[in-house]
C-alpha positions as CSV (number, residue, x, y, z in Angstrom):
1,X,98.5,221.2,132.2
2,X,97.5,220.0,128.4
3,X,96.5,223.6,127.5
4,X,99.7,224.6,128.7
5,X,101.6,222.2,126.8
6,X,99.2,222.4,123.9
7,X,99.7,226.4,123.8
8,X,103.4,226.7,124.2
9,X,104.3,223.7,121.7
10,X,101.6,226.0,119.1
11,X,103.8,229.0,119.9
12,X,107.2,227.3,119.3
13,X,106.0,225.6,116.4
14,X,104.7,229.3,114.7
15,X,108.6,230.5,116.1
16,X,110.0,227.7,113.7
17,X,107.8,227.9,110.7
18,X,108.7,232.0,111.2
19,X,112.4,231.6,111.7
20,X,112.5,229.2,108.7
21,X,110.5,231.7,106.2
22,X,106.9,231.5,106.4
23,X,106.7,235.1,107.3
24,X,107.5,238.4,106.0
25,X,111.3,238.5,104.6
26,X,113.2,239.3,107.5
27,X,115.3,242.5,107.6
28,X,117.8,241.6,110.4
29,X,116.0,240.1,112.9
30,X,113.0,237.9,112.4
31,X,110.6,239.9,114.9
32,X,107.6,237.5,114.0
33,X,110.1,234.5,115.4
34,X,111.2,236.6,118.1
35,X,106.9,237.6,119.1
36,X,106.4,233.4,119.2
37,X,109.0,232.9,121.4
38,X,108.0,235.5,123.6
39,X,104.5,234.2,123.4
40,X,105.7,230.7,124.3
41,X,107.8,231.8,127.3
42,X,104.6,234.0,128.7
43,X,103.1,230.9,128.2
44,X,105.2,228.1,130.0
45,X,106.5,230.6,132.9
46,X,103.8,232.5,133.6
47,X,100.5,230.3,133.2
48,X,99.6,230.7,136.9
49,X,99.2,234.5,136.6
50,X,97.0,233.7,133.7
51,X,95.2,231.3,135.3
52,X,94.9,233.5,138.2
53,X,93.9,236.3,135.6
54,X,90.8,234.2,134.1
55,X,89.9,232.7,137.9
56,X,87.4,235.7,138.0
57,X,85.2,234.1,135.9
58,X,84.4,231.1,138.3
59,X,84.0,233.7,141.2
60,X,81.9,235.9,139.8
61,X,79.3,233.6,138.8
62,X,80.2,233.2,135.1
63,X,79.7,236.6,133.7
64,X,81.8,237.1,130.3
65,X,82.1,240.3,130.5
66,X,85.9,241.2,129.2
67,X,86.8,244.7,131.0
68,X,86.4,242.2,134.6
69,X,89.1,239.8,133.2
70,X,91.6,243.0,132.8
71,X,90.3,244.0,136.2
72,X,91.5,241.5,138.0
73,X,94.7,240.6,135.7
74,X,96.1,243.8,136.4
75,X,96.5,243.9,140.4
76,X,97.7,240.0,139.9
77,X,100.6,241.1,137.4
78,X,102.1,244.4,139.4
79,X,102.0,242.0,142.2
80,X,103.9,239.5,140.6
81,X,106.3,242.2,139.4
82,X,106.4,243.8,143.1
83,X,107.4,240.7,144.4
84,X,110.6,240.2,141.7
85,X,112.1,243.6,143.2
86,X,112.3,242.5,146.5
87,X,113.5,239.1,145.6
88,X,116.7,241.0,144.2
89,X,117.8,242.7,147.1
């Protein structure tokens, strides 16, 4: 849960410092403000999927190998996304 917190408060606090000019002169929208918040709503509302994403790493013995994390993030996230369809109807 601190890594969680710690992460999303980073992002919104890079979304701020964006949206109040430490980035590149905006030309309309600020997209570097707009990327943090995005960032920080992956973050809060999906940290089980990357939890879930990373848990390979404790079942495969500890191997760091970073084509295995995508591996297993992938079936996790179309899942996720399967399930939001049928929510709808």
């Amino acid at each position: 849960m601190a890594a969680r917190v710690f992460l999303t408060v980073g992002a919104l606090s890079l979304a701020v410092a964006a949206f109040c000019g430490a980035g590149p002169a905006p030309v309309g929208v600020n997209l570097f403000g707009v990327l943090f918040l995005f960032v920080a709503y992956l973050v809060w509302f999906e940290w089980g999927a990357i939890r879930e994403g990373y848990s390979y790493l404790g079942e495969s013995g500890g191997r760091s190998r970073l084509d295995l994390m995508f591996v297993r993030l992938g079936p996790v996230i179309i899942k996720k996304l399967g399930r939001r369809t049928t929510d709808k109807e």
